[in-house]
DSSP file (Angstrom, degrees, kcal/mol; ACC not computed):
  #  RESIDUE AA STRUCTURE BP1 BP2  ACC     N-H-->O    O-->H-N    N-H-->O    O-->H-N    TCO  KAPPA ALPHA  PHI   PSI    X-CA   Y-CA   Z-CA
    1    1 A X              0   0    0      0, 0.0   116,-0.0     0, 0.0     0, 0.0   0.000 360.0 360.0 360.0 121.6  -24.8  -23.3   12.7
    2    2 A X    >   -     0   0    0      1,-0.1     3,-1.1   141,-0.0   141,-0.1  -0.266 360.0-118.4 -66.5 157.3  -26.5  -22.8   16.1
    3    3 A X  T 3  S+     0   0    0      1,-0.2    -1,-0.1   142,-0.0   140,-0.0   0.680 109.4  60.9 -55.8 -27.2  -29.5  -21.0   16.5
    4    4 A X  T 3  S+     0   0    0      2,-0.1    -1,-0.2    37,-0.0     2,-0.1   0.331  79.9 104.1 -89.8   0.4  -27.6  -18.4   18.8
    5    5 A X    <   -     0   0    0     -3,-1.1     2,-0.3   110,-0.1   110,-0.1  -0.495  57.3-135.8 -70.9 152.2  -24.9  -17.1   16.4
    6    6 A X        -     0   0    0    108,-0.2   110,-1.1    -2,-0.1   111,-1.0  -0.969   9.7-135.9-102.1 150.9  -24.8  -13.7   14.5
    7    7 A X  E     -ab  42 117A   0     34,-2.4    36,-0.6    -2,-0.3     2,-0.4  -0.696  10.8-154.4-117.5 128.3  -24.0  -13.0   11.7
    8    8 A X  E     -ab  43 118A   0    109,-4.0   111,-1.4    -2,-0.4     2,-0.4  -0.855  24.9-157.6 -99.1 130.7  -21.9  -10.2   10.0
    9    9 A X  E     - b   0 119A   0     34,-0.9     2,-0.3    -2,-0.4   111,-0.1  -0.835   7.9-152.6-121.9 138.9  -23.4   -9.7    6.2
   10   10 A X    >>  -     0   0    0    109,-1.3     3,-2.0    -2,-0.4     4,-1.2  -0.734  31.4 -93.9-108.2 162.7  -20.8   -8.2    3.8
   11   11 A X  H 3> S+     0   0    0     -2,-0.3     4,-2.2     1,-0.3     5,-0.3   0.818 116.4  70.7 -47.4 -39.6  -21.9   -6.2    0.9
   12   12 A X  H 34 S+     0   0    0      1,-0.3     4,-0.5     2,-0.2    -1,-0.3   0.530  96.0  59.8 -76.0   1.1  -22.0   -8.7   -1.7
   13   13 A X  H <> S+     0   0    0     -3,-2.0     4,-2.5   106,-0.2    -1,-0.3   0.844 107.0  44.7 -73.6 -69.5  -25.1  -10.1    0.2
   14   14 A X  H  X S+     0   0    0     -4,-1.2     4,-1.2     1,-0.2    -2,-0.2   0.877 107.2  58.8 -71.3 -27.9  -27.1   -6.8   -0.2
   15   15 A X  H  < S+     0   0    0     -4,-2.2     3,-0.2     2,-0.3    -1,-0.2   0.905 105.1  47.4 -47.8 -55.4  -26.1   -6.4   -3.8
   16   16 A X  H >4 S+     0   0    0     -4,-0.5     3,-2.1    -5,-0.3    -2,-0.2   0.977 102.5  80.6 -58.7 -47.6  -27.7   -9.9   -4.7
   17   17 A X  H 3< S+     0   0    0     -4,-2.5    -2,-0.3     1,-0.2    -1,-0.2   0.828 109.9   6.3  -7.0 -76.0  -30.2   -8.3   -2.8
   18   18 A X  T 3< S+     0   0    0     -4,-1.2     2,-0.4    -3,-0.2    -1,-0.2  -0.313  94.6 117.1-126.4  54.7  -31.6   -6.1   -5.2
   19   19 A X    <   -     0   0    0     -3,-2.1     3,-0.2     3,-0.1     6,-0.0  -0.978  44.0-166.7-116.5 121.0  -29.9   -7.2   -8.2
   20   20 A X  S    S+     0   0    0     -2,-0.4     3,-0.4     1,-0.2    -1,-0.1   0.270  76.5  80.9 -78.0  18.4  -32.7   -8.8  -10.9
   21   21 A X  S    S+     0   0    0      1,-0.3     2,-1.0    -5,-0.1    -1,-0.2   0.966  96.7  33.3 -89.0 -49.6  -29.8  -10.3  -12.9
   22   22 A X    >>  +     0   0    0     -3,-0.2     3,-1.8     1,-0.2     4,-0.9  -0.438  67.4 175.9-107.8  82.4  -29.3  -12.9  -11.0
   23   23 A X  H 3> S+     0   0    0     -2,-1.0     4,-1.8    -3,-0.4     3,-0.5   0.620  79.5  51.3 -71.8 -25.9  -32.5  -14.2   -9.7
   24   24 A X  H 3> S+     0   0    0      2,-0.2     4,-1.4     1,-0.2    -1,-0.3   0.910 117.7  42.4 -76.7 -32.0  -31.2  -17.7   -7.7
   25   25 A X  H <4 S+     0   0    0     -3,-1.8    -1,-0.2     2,-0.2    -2,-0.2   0.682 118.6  43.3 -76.7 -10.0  -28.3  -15.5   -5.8
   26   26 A X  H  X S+     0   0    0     -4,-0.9     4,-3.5    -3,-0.5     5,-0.3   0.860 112.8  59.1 -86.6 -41.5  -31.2  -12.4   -5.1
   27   27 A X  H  < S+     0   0    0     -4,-1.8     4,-0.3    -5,-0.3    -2,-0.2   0.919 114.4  33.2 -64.7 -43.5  -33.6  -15.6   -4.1
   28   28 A X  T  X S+     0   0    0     -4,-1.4     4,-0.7     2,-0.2    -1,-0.3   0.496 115.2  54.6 -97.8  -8.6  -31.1  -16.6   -1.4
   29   29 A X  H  > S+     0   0    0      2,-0.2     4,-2.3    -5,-0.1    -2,-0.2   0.907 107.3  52.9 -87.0 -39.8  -29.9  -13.1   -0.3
   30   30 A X  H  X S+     0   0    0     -4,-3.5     4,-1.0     2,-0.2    -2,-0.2   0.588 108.7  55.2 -60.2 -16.2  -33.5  -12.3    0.2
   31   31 A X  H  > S+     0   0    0     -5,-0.3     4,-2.6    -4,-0.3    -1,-0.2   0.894 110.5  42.9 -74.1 -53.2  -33.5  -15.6    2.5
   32   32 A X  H  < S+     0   0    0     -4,-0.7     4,-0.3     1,-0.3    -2,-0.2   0.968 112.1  48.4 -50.4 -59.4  -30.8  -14.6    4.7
   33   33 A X  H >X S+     0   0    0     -4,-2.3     4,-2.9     1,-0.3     3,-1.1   0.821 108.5  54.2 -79.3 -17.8  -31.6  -11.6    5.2
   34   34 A X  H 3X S+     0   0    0     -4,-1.0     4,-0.6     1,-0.2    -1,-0.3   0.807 108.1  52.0 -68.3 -33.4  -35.2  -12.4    6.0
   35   35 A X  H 3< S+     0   0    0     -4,-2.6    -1,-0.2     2,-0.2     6,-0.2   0.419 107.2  52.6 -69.2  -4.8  -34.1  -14.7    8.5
   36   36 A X  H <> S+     0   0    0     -3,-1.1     4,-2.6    -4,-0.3     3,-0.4   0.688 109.3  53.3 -98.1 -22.8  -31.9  -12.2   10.1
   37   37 A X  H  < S+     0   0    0     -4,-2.9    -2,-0.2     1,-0.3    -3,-0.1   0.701 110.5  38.0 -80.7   7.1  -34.4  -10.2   10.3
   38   38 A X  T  < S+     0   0    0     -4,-0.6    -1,-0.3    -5,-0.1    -3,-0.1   0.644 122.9  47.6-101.7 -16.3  -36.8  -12.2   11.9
   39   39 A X  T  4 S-     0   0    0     -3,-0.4    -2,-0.2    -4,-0.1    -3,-0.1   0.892  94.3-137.4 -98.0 -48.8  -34.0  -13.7   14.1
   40   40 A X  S  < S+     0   0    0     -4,-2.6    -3,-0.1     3,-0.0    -4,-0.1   0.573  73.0 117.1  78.3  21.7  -32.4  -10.4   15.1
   41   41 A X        +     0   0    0     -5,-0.3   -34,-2.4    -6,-0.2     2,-0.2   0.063  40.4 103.1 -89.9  30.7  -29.2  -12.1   14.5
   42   42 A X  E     -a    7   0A   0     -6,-0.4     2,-0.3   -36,-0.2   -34,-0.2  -0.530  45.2-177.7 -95.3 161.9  -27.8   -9.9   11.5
   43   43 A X  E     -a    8   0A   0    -36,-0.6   -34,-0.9    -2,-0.2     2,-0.1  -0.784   5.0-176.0 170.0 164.8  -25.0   -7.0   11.8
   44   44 A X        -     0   0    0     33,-0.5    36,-1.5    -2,-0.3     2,-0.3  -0.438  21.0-132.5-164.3 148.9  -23.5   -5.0   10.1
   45   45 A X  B >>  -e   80   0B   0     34,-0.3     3,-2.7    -2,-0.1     4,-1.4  -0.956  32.9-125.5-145.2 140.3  -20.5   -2.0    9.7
   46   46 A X  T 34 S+     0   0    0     34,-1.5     4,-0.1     1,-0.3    35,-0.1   0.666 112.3  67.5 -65.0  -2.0  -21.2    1.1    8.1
   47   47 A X  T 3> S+     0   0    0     33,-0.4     4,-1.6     2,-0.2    -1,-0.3   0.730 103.0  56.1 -82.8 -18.4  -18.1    0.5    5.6
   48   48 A X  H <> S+     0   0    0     -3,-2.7     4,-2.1     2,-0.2     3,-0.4   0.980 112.0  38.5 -41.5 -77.6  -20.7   -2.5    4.4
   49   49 A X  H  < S+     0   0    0     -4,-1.4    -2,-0.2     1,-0.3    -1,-0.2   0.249 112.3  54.4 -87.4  19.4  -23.3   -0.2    3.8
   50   50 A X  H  > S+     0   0    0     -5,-0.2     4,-1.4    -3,-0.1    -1,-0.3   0.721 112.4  44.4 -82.5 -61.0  -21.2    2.4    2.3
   51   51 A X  H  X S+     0   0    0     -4,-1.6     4,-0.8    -3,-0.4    -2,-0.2   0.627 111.4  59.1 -74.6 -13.9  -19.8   -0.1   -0.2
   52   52 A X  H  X S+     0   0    0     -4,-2.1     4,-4.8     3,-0.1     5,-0.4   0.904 110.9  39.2 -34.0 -74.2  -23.3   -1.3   -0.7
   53   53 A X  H  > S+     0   0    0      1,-0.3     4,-1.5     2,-0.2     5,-0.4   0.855 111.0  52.2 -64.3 -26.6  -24.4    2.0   -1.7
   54   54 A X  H  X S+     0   0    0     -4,-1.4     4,-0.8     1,-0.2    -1,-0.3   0.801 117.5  44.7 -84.1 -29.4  -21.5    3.2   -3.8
   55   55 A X  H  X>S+     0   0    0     -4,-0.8     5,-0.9     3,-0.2     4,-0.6   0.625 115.9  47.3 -87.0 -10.6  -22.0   -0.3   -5.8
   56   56 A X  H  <5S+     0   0    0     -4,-4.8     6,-3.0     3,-0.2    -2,-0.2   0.786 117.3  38.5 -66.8 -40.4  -25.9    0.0   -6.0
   57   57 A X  H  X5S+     0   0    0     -4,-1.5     4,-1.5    -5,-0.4    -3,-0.2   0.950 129.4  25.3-105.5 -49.6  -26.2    3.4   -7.1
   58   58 A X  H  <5S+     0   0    0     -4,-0.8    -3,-0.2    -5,-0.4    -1,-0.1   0.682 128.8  30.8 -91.2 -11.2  -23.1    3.5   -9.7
   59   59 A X  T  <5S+     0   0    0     -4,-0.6    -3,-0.2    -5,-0.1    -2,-0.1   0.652 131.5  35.5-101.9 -45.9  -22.3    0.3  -11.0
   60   60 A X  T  4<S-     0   0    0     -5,-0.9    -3,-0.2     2,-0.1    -2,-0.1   0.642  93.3-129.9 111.5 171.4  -25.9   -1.0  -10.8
   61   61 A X     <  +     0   0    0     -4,-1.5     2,-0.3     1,-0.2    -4,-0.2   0.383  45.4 169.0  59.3  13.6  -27.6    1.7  -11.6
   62   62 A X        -     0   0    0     -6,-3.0    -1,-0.2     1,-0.1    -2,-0.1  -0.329  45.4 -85.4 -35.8 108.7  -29.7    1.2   -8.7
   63   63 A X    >>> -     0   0    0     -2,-0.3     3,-1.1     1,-0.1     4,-0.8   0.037  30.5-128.6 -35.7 114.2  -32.2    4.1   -7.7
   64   64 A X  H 3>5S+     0   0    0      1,-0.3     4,-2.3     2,-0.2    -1,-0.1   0.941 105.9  41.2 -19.6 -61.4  -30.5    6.4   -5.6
   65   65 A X  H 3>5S+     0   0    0      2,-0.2     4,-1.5     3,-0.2    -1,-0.3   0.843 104.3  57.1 -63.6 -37.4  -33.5    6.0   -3.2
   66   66 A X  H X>5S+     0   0    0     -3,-1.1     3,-1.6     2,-0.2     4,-1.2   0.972 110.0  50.3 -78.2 -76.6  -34.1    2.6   -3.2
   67   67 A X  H 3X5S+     0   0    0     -4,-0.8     4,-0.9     1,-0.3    -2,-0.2   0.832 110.4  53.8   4.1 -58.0  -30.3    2.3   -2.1
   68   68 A X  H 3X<S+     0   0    0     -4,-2.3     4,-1.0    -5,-0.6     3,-0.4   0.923 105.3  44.6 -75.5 -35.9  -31.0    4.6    0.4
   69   69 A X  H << S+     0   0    0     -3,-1.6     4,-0.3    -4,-1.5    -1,-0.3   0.354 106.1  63.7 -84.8   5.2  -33.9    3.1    2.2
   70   70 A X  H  X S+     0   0    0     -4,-1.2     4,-0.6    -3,-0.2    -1,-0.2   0.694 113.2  41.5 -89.2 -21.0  -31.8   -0.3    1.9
   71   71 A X  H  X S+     0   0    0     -4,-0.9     4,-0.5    -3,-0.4    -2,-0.2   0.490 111.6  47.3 -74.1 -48.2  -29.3    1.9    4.4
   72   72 A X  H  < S+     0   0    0     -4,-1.0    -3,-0.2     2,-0.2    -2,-0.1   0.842 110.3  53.7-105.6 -26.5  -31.3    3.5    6.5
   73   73 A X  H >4 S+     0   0    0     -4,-0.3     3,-1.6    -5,-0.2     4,-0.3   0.991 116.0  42.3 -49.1 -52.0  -33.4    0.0    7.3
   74   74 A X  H >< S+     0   0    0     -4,-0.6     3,-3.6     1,-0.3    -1,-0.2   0.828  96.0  70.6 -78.2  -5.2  -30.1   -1.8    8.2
   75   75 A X  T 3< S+     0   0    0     -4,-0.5    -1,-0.3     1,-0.3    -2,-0.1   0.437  80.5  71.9 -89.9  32.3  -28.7    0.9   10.1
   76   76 A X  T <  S+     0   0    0     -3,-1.6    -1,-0.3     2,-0.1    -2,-0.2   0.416  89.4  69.6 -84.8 -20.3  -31.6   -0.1   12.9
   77   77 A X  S <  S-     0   0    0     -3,-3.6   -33,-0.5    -4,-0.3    -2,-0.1   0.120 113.6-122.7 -87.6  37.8  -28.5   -3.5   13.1
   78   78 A X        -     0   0    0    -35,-0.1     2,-0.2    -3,-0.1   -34,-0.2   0.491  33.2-131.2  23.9 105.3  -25.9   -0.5   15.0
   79   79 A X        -     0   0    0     -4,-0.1     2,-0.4   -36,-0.1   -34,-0.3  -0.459  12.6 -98.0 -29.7 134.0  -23.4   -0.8   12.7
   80   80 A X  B     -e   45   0B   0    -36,-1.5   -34,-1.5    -2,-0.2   -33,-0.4  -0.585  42.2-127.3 -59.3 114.3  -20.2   -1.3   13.7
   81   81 A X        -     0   0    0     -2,-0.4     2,-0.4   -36,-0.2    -1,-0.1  -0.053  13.4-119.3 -44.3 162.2  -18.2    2.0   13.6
   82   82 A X        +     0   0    0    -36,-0.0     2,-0.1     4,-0.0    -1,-0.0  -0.906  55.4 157.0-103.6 136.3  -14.7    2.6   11.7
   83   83 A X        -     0   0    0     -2,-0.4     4,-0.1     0, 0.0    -1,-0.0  -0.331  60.4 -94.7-129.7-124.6  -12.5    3.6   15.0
   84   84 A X  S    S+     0   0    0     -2,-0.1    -2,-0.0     2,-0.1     0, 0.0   0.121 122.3  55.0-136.8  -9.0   -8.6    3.5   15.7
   85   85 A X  S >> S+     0   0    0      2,-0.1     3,-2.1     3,-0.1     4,-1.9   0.741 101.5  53.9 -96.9 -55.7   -9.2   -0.1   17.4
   86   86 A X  T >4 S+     0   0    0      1,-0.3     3,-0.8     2,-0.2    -2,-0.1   0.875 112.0  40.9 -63.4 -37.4  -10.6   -1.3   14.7
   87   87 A X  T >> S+     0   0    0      1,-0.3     4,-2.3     2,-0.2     3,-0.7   0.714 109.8  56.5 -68.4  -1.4   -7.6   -0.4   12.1
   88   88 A X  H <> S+     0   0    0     -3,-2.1     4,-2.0     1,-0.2    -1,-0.3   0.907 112.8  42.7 -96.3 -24.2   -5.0   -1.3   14.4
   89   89 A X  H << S+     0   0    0     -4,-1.9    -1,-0.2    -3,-0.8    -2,-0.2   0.241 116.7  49.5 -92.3  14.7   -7.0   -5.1   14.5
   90   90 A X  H <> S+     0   0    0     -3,-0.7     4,-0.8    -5,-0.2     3,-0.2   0.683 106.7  52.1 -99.1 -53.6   -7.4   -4.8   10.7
   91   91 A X  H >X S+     0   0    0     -4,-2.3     3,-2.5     1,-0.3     4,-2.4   0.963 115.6  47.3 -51.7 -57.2   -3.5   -3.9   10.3
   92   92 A X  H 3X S+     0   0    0     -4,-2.0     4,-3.4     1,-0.2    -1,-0.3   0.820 112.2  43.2 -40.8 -45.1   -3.0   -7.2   12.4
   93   93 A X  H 34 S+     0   0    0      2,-0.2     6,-0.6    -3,-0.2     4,-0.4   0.344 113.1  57.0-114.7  -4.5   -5.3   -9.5   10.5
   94   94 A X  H <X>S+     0   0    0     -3,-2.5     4,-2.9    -4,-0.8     5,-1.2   0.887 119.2  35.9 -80.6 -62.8   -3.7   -7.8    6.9
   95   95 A X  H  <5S+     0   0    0     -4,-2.4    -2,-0.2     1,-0.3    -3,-0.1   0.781 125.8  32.2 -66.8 -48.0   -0.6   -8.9    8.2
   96   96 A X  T  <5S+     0   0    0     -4,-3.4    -1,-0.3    -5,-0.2    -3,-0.2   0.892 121.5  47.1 -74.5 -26.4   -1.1  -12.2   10.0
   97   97 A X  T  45S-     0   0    0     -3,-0.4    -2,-0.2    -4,-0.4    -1,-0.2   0.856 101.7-128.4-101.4 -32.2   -3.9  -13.4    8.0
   98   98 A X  T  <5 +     0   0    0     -4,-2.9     2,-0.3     1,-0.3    -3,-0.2   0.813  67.5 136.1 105.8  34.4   -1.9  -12.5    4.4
   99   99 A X      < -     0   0    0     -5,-1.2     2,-0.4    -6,-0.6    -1,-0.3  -0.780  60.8 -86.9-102.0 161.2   -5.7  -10.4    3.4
  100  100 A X     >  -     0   0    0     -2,-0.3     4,-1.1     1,-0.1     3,-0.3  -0.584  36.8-115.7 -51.1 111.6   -6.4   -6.9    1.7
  101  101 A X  H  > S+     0   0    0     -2,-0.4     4,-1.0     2,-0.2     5,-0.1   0.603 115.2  46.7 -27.0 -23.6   -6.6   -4.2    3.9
  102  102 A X  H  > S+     0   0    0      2,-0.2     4,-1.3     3,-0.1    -1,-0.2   0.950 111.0  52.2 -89.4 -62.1  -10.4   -3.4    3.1
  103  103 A X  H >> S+     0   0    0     -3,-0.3     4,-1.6     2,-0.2     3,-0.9   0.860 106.6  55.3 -64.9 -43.4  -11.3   -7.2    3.5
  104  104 A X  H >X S+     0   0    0     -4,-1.1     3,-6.2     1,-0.2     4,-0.9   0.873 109.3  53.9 -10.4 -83.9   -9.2   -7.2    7.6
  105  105 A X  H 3X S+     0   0    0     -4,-1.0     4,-1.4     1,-0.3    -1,-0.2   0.650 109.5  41.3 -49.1 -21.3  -11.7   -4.3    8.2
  106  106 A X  H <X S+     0   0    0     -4,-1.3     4,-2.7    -3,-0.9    -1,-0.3   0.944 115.1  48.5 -68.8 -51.4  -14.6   -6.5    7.2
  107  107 A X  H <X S+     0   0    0     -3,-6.2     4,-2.2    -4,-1.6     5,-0.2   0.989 117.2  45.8 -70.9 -58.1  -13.1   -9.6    9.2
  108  108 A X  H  X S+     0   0    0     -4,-0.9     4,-1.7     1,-0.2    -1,-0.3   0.842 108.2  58.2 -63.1 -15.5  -12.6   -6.9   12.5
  109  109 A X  H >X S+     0   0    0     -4,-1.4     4,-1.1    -5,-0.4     3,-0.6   0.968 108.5  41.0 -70.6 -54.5  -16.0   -5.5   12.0
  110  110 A X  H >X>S+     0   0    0     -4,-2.7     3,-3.5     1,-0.2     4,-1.1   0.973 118.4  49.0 -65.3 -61.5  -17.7   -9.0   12.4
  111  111 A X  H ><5S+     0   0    0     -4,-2.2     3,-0.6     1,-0.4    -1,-0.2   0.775 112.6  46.4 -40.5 -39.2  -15.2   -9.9   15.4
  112  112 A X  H <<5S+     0   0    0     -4,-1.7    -1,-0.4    -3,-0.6    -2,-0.2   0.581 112.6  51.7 -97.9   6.7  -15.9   -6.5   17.1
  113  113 A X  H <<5S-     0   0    0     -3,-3.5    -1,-0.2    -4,-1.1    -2,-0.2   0.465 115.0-113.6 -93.9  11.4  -20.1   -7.0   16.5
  114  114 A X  T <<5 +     0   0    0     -4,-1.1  -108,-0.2    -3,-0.6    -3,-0.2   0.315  63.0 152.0  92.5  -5.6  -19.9  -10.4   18.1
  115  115 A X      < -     0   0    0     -5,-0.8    -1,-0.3     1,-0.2  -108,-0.2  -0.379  31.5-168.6 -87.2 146.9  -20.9  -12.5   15.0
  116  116 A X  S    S+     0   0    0   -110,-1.1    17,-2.7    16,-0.1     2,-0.4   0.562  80.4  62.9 -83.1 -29.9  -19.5  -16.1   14.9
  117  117 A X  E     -bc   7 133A   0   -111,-1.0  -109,-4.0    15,-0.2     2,-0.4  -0.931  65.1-164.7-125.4 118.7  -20.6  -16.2   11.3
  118  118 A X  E     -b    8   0A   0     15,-3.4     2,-1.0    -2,-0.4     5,-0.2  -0.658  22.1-153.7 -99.6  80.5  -18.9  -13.6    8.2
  119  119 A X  E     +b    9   0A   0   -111,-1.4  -109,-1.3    -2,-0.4     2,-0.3  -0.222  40.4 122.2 -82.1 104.3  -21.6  -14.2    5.6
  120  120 A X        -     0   0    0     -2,-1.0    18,-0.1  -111,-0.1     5,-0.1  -0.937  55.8-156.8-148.1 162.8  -19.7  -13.5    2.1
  121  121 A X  S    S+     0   0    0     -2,-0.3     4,-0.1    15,-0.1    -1,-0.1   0.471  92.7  79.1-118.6 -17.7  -18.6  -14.8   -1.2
  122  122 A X  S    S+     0   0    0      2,-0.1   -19,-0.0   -19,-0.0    14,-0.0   0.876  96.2  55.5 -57.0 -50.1  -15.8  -12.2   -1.4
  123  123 A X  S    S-     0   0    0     -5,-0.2     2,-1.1     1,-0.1     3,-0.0  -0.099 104.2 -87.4 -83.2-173.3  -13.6  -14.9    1.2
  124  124 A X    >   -     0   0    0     11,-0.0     3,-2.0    12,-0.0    10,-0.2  -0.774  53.3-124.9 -85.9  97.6  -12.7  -18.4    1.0
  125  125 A X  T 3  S+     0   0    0     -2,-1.1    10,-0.3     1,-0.2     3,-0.1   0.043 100.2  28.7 -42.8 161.4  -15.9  -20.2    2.6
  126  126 A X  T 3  S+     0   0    0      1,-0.3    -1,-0.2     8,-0.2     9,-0.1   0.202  92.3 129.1  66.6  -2.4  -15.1  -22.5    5.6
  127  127 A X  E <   -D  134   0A   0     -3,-2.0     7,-1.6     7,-0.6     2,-0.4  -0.252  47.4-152.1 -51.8 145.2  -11.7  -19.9    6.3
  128  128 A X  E     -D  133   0A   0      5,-0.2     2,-0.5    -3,-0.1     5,-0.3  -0.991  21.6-167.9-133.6 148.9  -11.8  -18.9   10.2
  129  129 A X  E >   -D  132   0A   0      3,-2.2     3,-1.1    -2,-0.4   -18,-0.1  -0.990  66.2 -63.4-132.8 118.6  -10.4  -15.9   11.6
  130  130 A X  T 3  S-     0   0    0     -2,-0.5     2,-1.3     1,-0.3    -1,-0.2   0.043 121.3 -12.4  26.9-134.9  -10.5  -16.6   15.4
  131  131 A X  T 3  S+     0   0    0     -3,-0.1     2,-0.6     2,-0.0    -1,-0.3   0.224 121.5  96.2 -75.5  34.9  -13.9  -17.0   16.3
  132  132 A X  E <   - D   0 129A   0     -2,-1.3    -3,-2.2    -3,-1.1     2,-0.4  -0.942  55.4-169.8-120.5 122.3  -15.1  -15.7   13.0
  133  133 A X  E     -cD 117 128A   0    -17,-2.7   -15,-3.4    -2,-0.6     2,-0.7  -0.924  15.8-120.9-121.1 172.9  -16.0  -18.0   10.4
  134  134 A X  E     + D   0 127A   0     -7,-1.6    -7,-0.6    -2,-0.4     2,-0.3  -0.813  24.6 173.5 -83.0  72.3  -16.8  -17.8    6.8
  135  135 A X        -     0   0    0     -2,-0.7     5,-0.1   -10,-0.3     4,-0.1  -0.729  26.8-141.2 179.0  71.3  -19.6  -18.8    5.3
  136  136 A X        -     0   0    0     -2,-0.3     4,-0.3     1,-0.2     3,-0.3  -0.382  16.6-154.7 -76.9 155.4  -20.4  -18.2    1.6
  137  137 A X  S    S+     0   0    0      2,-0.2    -1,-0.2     1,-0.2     5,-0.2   0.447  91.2  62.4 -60.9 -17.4  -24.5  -17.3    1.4
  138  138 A X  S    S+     0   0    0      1,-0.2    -1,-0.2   -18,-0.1     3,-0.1   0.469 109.8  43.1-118.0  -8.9  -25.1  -18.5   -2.1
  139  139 A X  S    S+     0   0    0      1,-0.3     2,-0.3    -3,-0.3    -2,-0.2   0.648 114.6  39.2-109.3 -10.6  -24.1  -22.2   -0.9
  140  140 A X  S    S-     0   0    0     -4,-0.3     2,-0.3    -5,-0.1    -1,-0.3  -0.920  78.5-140.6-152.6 109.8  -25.8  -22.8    2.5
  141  141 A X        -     0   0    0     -2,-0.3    -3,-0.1     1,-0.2    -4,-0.0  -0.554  38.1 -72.1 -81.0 131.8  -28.8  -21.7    2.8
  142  142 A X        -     0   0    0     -2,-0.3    -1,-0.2  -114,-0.2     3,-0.1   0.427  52.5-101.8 -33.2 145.5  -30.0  -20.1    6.2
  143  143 A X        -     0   0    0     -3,-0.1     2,-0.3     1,-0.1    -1,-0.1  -0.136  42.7 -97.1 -66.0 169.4  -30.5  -22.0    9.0
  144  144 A X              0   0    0      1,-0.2    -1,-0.1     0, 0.0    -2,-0.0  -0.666 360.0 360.0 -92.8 136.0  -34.5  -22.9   10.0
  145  145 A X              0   0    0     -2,-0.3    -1,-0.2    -3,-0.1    -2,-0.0   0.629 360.0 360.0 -94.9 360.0  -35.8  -20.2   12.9
């Protein structure tokens, strides 16, 4: 991975994030994300950090708050909006690419923030969609800044 890529982080990233159950996947979501933040290569779509929050706070049992300041820190990465481009390049990428409508919107959210890299455990690591590829976090650990 070049030093210059960015990187689109899907939910299941911030959830090891502050989940103590599984301290080796928390140990390496806390890598990542510390290395996007130091890089400024991270981004983001606010249907991430929606489904972040909706999986923090009720499945869990995540403080309402702590959840919420995990939200209002990444939304400093501009999130990618949900528009009327983006579903119509989601509807394409259900269709062509033979994915779930929710996971397209994920795939067109990294394409439309620029990231080369879609860092998730939800897809098939080493899959590409166009310039996006797929990358699970919990197997390759961030590159060195």
């Amino acid at each position: 991975m070049p030093a210059t890529d960015r990187f689109f982080v899907d939910s299941n990233v911030l959830l090891y994030y502050v989940d103590p159950q599984d301290e080796a996947k928390r140990e390496l979501a806390i890598r990542w994300l510390n290395h996007l933040w130091l890089t400024g290569a991270g981004a983001i779509s606010w249907q991430v950090l929606n489904e972040f929050y909706w999986n923090a706070v009720r499945k869990m049992r995540l403080d309402p708050g702590r959840a919420r300041e995990v939200v209002e820190d990444l939304s400093s990465w501009r999130p990618v909006d949900n528009s009327l481009g983006l579903l119509r390049r989601a509807w394409f990428l259900s269709d062509s690419a033979q994915i779930p409508h929710w996971d397209a919107l994920i795939v067109a959210a990294a394409e439309r923030s620029g990231a080369s890299i879609l860092l998730s455990e939800d897809f098939q690591a080493g899959r590409t969609f166009g310039a996006v590829s797929v990358v699970n976090p919990f197997h390759t650990p961030p590159p060195a800044a």
